[in-house]
Residue frames as qw, qx, qy, qz and C-alpha x, y, z in Angstrom:
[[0.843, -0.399, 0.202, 0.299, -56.42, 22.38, -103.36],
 [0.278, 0.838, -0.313, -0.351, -53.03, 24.15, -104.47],
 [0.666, 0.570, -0.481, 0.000, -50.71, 22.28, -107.18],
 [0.178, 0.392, -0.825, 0.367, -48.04, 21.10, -104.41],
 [0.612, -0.169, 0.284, -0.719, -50.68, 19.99, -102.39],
 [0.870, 0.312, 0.097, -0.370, -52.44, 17.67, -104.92],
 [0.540, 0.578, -0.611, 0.009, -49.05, 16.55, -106.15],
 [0.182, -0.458, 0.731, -0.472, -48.02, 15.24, -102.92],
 [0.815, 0.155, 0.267, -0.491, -51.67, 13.61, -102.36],
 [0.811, 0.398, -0.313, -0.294, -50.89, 11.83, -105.37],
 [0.384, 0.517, -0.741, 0.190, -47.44, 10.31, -104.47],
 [0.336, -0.284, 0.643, -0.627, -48.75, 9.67, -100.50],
 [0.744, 0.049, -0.012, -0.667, -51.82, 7.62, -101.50],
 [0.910, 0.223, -0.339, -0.085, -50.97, 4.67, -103.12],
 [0.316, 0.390, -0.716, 0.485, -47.44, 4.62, -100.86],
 [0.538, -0.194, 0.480, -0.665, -50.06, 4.50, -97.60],
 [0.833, -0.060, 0.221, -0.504, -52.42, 2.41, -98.92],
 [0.799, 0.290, -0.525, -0.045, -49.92, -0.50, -100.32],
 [0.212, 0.252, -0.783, 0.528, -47.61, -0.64, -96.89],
 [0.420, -0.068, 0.548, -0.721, -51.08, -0.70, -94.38],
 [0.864, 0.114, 0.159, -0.465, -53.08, -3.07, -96.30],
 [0.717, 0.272, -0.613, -0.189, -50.93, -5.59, -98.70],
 [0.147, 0.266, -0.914, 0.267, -49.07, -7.45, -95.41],
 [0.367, 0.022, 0.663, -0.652, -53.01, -8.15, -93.96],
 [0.699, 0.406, -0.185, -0.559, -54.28, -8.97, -97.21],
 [0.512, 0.352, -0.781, 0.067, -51.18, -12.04, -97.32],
 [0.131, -0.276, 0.806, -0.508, -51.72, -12.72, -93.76],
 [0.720, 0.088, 0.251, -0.641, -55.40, -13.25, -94.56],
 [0.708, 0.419, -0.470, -0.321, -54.51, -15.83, -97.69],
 [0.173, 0.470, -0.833, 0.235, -52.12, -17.66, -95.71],
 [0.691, -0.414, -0.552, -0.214, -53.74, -21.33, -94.18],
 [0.689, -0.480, -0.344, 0.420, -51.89, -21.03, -90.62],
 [0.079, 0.884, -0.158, 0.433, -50.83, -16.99, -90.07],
 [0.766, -0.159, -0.337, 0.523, -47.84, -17.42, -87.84],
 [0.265, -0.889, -0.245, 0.281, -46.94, -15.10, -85.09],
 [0.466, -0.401, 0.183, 0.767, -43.98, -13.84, -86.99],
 [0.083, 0.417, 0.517, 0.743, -46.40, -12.60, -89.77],
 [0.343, -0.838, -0.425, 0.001, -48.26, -11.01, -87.03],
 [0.575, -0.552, 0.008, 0.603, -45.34, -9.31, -85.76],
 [0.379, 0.049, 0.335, 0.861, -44.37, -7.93, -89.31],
 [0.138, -0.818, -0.489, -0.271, -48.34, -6.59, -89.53],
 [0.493, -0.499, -0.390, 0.596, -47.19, -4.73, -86.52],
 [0.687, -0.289, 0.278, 0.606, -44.57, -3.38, -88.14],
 [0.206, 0.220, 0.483, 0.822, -45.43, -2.15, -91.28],
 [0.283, -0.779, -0.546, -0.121, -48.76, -0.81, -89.25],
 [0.407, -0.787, 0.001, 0.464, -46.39, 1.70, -87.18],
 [0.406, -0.136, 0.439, 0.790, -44.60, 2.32, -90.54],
 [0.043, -0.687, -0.544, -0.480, -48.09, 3.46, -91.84],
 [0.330, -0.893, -0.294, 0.091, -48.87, 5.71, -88.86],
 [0.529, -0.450, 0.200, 0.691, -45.53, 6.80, -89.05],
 [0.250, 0.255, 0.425, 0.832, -45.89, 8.10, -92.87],
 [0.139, -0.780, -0.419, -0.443, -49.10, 9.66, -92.08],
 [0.297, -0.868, -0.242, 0.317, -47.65, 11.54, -89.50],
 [0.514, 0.051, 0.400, 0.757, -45.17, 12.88, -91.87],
 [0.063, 0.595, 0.758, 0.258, -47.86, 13.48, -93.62],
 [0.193, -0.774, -0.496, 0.343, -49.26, 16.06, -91.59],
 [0.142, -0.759, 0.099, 0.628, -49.54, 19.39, -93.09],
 [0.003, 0.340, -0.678, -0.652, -48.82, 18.27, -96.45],
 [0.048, -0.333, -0.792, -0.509, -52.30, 16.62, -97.28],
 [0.268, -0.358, 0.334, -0.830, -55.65, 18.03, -96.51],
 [0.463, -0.111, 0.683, -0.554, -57.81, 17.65, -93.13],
 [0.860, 0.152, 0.114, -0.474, -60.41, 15.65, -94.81],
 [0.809, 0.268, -0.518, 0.067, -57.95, 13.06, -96.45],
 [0.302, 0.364, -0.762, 0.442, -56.10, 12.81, -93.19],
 [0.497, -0.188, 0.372, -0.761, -58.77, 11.75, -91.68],
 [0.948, 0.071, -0.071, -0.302, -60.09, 9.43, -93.76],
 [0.615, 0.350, -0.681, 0.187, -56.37, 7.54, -93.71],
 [0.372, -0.291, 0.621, -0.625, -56.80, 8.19, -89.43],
 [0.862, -0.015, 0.096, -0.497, -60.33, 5.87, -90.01],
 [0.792, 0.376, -0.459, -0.146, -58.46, 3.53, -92.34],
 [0.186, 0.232, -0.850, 0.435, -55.35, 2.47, -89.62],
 [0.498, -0.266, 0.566, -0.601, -58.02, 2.05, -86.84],
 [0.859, 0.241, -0.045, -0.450, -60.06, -0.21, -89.56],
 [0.662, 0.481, -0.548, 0.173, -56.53, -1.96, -90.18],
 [0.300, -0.419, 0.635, -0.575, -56.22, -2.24, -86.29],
 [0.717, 0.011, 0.326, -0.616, -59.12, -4.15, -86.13],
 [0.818, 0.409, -0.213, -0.345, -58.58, -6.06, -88.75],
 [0.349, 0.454, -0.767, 0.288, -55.35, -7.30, -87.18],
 [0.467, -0.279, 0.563, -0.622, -57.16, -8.23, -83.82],
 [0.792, 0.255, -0.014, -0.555, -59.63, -10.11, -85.82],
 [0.698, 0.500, -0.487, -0.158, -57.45, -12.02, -87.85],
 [0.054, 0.475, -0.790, 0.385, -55.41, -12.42, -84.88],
 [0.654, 0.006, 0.505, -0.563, -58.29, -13.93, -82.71],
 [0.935, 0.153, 0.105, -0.301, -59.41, -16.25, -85.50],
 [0.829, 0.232, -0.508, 0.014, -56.21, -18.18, -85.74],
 [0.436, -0.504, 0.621, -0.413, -55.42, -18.53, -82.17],
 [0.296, 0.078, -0.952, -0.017, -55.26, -22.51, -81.55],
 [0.742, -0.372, -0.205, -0.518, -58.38, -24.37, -80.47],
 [0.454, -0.447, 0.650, -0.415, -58.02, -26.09, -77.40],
 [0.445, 0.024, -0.858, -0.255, -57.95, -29.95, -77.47],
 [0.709, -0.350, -0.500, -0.354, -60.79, -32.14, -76.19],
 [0.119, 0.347, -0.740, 0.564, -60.96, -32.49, -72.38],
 [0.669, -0.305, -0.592, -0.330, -62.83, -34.84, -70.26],
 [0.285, -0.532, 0.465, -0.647, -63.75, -34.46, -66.46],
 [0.162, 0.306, -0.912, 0.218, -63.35, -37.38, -64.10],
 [0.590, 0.097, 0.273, -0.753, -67.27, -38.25, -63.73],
 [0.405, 0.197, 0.892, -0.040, -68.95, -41.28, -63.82],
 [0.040, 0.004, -0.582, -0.812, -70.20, -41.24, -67.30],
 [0.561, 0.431, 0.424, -0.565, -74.00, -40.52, -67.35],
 [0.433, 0.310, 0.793, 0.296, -75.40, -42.47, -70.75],
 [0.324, 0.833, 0.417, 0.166, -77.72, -39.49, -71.74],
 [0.046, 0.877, -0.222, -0.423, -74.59, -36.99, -71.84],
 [0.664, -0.224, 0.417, 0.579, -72.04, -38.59, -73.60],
 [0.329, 0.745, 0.537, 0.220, -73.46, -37.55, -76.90],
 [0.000, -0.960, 0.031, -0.279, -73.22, -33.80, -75.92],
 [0.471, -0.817, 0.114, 0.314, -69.97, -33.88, -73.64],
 [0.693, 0.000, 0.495, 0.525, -67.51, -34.45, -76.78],
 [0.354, 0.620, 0.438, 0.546, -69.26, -31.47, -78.49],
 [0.309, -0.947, -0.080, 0.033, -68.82, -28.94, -75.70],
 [0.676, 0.167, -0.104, 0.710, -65.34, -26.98, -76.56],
 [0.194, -0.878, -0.158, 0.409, -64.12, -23.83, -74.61],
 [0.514, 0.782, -0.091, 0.339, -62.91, -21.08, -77.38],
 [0.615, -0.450, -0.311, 0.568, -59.60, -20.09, -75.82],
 [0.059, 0.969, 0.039, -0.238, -59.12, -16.21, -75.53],
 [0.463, 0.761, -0.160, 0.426, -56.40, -14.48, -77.86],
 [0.708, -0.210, -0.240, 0.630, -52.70, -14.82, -75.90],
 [0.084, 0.904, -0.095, 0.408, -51.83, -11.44, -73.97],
 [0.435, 0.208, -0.584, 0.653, -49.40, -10.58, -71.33],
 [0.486, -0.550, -0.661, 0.156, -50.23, -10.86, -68.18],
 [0.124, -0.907, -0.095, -0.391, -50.35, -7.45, -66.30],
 [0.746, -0.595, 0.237, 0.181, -48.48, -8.65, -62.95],
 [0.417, -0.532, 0.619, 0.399, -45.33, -10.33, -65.03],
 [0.808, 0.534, -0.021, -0.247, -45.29, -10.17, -68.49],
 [0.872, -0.363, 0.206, 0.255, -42.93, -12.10, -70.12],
 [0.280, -0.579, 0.322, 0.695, -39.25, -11.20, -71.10],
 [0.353, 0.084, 0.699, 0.616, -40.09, -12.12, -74.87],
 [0.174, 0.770, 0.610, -0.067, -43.60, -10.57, -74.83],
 [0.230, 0.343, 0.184, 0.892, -43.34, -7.16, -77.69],
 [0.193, -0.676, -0.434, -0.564, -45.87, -5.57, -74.96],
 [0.235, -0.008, -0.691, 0.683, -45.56, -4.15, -71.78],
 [0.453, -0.627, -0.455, -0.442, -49.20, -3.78, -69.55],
 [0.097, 0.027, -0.485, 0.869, -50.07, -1.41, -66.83],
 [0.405, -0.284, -0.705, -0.508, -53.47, -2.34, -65.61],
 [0.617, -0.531, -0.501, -0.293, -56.05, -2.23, -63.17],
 [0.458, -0.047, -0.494, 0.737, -54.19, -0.08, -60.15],
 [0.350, -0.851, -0.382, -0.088, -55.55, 2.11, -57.61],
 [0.313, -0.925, 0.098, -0.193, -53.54, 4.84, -55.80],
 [0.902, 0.095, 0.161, 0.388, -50.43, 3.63, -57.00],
 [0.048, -0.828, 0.443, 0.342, -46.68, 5.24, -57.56],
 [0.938, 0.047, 0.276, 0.203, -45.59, 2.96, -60.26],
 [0.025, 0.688, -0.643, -0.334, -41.72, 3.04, -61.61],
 [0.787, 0.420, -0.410, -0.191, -39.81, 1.21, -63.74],
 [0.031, -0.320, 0.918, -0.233, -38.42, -0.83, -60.87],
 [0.655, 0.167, 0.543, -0.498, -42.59, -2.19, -60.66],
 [0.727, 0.481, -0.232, -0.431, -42.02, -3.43, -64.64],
 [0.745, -0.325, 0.547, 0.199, -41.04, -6.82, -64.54],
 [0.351, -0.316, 0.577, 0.666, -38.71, -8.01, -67.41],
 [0.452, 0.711, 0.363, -0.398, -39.58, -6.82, -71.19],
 [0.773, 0.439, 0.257, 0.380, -38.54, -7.01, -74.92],
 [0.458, -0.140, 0.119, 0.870, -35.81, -4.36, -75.82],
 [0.153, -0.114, -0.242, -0.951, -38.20, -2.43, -77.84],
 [0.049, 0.441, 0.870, -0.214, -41.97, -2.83, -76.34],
 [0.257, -0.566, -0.458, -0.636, -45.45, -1.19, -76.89],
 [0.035, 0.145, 0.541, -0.828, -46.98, 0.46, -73.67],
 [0.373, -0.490, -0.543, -0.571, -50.62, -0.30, -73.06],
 [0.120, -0.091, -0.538, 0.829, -51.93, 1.51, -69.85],
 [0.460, -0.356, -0.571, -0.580, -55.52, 1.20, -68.96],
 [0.669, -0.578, -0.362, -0.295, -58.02, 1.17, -65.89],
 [0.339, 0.079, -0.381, 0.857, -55.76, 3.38, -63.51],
 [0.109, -0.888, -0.150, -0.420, -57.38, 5.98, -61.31],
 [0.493, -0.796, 0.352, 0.012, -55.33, 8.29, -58.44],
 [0.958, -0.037, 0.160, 0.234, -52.25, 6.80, -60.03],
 [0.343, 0.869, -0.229, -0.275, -49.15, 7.87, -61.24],
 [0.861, 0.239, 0.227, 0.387, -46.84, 6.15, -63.76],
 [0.284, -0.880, 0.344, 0.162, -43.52, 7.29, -63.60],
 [0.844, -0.141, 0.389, 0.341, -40.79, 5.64, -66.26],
 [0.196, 0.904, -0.305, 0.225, -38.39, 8.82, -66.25],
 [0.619, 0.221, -0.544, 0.522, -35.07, 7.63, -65.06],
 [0.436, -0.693, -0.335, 0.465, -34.34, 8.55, -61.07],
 [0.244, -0.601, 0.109, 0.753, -32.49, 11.54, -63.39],
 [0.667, 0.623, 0.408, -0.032, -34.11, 12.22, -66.18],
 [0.251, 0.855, -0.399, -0.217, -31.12, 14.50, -67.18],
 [0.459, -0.423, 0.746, 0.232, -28.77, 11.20, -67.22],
 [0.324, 0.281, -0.788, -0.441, -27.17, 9.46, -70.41],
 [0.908, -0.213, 0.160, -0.323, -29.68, 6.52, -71.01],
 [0.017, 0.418, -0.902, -0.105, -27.76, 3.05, -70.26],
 [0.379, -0.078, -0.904, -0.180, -29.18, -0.88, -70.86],
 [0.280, -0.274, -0.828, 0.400, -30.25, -0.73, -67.32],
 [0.013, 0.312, 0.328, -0.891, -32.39, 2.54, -67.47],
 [0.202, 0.267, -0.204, -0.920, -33.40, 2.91, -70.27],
 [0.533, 0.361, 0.754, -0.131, -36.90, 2.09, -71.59],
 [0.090, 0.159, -0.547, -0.817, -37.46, 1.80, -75.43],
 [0.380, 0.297, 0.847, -0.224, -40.91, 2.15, -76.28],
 [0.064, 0.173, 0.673, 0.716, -42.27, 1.99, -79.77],
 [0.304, -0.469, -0.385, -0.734, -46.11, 3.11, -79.33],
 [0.105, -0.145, 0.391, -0.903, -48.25, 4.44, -76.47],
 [0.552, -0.450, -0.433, -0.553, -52.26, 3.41, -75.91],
 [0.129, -0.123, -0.679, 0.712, -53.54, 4.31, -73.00],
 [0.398, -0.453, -0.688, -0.405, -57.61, 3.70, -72.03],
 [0.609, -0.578, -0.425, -0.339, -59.98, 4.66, -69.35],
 [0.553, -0.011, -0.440, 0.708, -57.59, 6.73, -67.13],
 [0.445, -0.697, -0.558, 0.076, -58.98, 8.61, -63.63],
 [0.600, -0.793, 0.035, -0.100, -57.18, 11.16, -61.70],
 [0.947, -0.024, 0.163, 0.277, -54.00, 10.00, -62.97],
 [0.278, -0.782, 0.429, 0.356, -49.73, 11.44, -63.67],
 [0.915, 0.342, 0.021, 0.213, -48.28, 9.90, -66.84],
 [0.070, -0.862, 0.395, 0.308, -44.42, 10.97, -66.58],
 [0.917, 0.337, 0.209, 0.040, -43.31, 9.29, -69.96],
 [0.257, -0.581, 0.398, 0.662, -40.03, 9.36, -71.76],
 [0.520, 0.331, -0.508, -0.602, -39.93, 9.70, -76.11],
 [0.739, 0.305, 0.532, -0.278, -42.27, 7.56, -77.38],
 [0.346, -0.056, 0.655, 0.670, -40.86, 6.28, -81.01],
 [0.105, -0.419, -0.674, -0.599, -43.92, 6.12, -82.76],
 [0.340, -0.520, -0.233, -0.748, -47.53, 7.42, -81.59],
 [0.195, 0.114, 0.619, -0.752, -49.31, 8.38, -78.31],
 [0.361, -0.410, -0.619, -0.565, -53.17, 6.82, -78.92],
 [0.219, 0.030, 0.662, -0.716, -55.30, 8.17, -75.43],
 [0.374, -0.431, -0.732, -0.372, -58.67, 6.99, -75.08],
 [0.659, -0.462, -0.586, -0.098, -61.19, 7.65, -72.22],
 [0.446, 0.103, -0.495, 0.739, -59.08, 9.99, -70.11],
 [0.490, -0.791, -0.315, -0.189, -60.58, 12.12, -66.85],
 [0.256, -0.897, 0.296, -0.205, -58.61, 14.89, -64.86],
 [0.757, -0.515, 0.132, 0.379, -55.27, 14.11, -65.53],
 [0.149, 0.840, -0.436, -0.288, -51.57, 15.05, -66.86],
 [0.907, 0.341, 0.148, 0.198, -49.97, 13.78, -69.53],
 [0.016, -0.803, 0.536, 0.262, -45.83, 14.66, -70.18],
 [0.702, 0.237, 0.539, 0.401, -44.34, 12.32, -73.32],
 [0.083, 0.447, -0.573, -0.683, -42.45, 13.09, -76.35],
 [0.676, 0.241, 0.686, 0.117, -43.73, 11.00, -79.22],
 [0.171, 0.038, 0.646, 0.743, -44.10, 11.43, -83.27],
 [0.358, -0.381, -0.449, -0.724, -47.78, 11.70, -83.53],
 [0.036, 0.235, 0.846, -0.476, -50.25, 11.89, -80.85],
 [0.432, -0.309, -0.672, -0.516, -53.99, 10.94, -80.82],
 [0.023, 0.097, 0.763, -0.639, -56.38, 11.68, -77.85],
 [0.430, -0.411, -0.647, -0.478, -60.46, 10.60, -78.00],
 [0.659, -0.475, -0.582, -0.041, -63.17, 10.77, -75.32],
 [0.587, -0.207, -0.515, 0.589, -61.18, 13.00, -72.69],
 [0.217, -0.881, -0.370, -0.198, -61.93, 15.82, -70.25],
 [0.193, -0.913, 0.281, -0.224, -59.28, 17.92, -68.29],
 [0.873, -0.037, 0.167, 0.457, -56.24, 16.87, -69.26],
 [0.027, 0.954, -0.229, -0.194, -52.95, 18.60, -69.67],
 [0.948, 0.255, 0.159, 0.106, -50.47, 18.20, -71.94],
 [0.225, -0.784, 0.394, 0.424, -47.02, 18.57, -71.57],
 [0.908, 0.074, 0.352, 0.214, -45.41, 17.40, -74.98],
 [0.024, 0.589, -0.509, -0.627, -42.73, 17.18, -77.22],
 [0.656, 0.300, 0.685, 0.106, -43.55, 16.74, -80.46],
 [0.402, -0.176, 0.520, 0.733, -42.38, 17.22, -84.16],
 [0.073, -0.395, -0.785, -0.471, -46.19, 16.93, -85.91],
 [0.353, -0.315, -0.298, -0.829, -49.33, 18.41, -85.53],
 [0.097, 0.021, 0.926, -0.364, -51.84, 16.61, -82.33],
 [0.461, -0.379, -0.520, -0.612, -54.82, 15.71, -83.39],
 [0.248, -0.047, 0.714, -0.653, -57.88, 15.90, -80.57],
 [0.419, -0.198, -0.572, -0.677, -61.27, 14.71, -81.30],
 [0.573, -0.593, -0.450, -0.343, -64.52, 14.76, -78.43],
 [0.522, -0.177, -0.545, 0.632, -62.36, 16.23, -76.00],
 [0.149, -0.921, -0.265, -0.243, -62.87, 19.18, -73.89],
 [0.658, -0.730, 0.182, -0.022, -60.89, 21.27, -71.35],
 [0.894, 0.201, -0.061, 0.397, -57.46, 20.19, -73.00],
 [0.251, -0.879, 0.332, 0.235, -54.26, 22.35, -72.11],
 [0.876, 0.187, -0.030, 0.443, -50.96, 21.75, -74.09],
 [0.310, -0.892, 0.302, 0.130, -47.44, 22.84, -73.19],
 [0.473, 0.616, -0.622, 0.095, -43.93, 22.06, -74.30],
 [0.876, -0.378, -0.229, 0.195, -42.60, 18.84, -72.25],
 [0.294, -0.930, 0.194, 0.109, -40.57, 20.54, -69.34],
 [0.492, 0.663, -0.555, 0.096, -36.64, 20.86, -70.44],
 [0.451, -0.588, 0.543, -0.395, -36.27, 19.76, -66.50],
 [0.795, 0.012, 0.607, 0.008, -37.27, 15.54, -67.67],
 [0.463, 0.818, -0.299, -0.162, -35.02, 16.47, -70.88],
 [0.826, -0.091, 0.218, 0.512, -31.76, 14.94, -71.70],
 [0.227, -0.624, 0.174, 0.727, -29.05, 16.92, -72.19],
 [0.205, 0.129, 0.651, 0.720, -29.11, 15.89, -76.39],
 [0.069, 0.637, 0.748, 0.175, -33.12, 16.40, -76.34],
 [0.082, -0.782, -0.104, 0.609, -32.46, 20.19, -74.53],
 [0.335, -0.280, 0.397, 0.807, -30.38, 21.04, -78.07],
 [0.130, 0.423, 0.755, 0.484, -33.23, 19.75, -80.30],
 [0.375, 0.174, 0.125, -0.902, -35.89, 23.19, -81.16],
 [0.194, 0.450, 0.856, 0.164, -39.67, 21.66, -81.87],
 [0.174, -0.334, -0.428, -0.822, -42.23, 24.13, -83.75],
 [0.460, -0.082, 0.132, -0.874, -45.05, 25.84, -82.03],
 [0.343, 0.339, 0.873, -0.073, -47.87, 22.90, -80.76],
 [0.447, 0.024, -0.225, -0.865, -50.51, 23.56, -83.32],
 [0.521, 0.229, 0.745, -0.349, -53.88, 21.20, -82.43],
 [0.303, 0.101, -0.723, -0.613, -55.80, 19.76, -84.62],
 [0.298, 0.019, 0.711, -0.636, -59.11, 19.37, -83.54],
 [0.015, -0.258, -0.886, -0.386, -61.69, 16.82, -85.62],
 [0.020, -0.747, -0.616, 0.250, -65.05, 17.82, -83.30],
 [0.040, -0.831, -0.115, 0.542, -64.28, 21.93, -84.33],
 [0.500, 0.053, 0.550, 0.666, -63.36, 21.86, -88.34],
 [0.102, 0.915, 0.363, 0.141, -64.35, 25.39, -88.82],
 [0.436, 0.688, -0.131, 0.565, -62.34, 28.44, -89.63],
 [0.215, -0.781, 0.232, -0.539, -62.59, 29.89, -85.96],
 [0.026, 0.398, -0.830, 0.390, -60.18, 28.86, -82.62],
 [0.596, -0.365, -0.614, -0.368, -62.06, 25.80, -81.38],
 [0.425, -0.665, 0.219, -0.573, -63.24, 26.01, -77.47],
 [0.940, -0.310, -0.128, -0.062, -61.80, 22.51, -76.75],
 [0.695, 0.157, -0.223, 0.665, -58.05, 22.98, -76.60],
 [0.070, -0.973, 0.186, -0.117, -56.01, 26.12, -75.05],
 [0.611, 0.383, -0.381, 0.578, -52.35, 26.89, -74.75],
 [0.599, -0.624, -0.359, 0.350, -51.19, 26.59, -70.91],
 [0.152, 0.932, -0.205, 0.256, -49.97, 30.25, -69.88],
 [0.478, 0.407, -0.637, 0.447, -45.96, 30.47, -68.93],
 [0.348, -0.473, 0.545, -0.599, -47.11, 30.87, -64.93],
 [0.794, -0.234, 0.304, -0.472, -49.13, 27.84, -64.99],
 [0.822, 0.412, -0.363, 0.152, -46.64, 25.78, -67.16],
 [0.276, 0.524, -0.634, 0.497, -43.65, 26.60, -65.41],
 [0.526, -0.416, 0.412, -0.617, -45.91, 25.47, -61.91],
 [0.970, 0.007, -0.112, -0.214, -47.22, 22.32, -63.13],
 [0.866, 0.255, -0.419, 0.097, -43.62, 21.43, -63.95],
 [0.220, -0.484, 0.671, -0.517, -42.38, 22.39, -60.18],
 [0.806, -0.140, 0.388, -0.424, -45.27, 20.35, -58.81],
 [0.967, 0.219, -0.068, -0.115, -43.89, 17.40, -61.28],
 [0.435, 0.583, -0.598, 0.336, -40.43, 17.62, -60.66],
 [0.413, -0.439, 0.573, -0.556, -41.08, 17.48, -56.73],
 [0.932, 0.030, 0.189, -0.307, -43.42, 14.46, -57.39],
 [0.859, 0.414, -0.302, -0.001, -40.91, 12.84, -59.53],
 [0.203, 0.699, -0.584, 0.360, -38.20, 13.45, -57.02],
 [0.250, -0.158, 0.845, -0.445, -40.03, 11.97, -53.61],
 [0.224, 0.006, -0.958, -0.181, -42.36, 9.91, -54.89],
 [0.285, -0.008, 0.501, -0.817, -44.99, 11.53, -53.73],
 [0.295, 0.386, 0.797, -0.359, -48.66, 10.26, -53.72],
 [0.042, -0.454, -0.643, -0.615, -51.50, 11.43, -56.08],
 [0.382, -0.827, -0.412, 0.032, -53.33, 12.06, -52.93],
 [0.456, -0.597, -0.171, 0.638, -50.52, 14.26, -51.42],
 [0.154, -0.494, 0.050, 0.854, -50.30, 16.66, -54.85],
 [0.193, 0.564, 0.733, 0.328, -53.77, 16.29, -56.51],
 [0.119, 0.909, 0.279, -0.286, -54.61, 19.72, -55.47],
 [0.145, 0.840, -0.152, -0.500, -51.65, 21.33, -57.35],
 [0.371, -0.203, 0.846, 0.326, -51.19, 18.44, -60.07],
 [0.238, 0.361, 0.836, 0.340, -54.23, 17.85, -61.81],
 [0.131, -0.329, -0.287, -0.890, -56.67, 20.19, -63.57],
 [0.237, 0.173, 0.535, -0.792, -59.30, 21.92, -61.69]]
């Protein structure tokens, strides 16, 4: 490892590992974790993923990996924590003629209650999450998102033949209150057949589980597991990491769902980063889309984005073969 390298390493370490672990380490001590210490976990958890995409390029692959392992472990560890101080439900008693040989057992029979999420249909206006779930052969806009915190997380899961649209009706227009969506982190799970047309993502893009489809999103760092023919139209400042994919394409996101301010900004060459292929030679899961088949995709997405077309009406010249 050279001198600047190892110097860095030093400084990066201990800065990571105090901001991703100390606020989960207090939350843990605490007798009643409140949701506004849950909220700061969040927080300083997207401020960790945020340094380590910095990050990129300046430590090496094997440490940036293991910090990759560490956030998921620190993911988890939030879920966890979360789940075990959810409130227990209080005692309830059904209107039944009291049988002598239950009582005994009906006073000891509690239902755990599940960990509070937003509902998919209508989350609510205060809720820091917006959910796109369980749709079939769907055009969804951002007139289908019912109301949502100013800044929100996007979680987008068990879709197939779908597309999710939430580009303005002009993606070249100034955003205003009423367009614009601000969304701090991406995770998206166990998409089919499916159109993401995304605008910047603050923080990270995390895919899981994906199957013949297109992706277009700006974001800071993106993360994709588990996926098979998928194209990728992005803008992005950092490095993408892939890892058990195959069949990937990347491209620049098209200037066409630009803003005029985002057209000024130049981003560096995509370079991949591929975990499954950590060997000196080009790995066989990724490729760089040529300019004919870029410059097509984004016709065929502009049209879609204009009339609202179907999945079915431009799966043959939308999604990977």
């Amino acid at each position: 490892m050279d001198n600047s390298k190892w110097t860095f390493l030093q400084t990066f370490t201990p800065q990571f590992q105090a901001i991703a672990s100390a606020k989960i380490e207090a939350a843990k001590l605490a007798p009643a974790p409140t949701q506004e210490s849950f909220q700061d976990i969040s927080v300083l958890l997207s401020k960790a993923t945020k340094i380590l995409a910095d990050a990129t390029g300046g430590i090496p692959t094997y440490d940036q990996r293991q910090y990759e392992i560490q956030l998921k472990a620190f993911e988890r560890s939030i879920e966890s924590l979360r789940a075990s101080s959810a409130p227990k439900p209080k005692f309830a008693f059904k209107r039944k003629a009291p049988n002598p040989g239950a009582v005994a057992t009906s006073t000891a029979q509690v239902a755990v209650a599940p960990t509070p999420t937003p509902a998919p249909e209508a989350p609510s206006s205060t809720s820091s999450n917006l959910v796109l779930s369980s749709q079939s052969h769907k055009y969804i806009t951002r007139a289908d998102l019912a109301a949502h915190a100013q800044q929100t997380d996007l979680s987008i899961f068990d879709l197939e033949h779908c597309v999710v649209d939430l580009l303005p009706p002009d993606a070249s227009d100034a955003p205003d209150a009423k367009k614009h969506i601000s969304i701090s982190a991406l995770h998206a799970r166990n998409l089919t057949d499916c159109v993401l047309l995304l605008p910047t993502v603050e923080g990270s893009a995390l895919l899981h589980d994906m199957t013949r489809c297109v992706i277009v999103v700006g974001c800071h760092q993106f993360r994709m597991h588990s996926s098979t023919k998928i194209d990728v139209l992005l803008a992005i400042s950092s490095n993408p990491i892939i890892e058990d994919c195959k069949a990937i394409r990347f491209a620049q996101y098209p200037d066409i769902f630009k803003t005029p301010s985002e057209r000024t900004q130049t981003l560096p060459t995509i370079c991949v980063q591929d975990f499954s292929h950590i060997r000196a030679t080009p790995s066989p899961n990724y490729s760089t889309m040529t300019d004919d088949d870029r410059v097509g995709l984004a016709d065929a997405l502009a049209l879609a984005h204009r009339s609202r077309s179907s999945i079915d009406e431009l799966s043959d010249v939308l999604l990977p073969k």
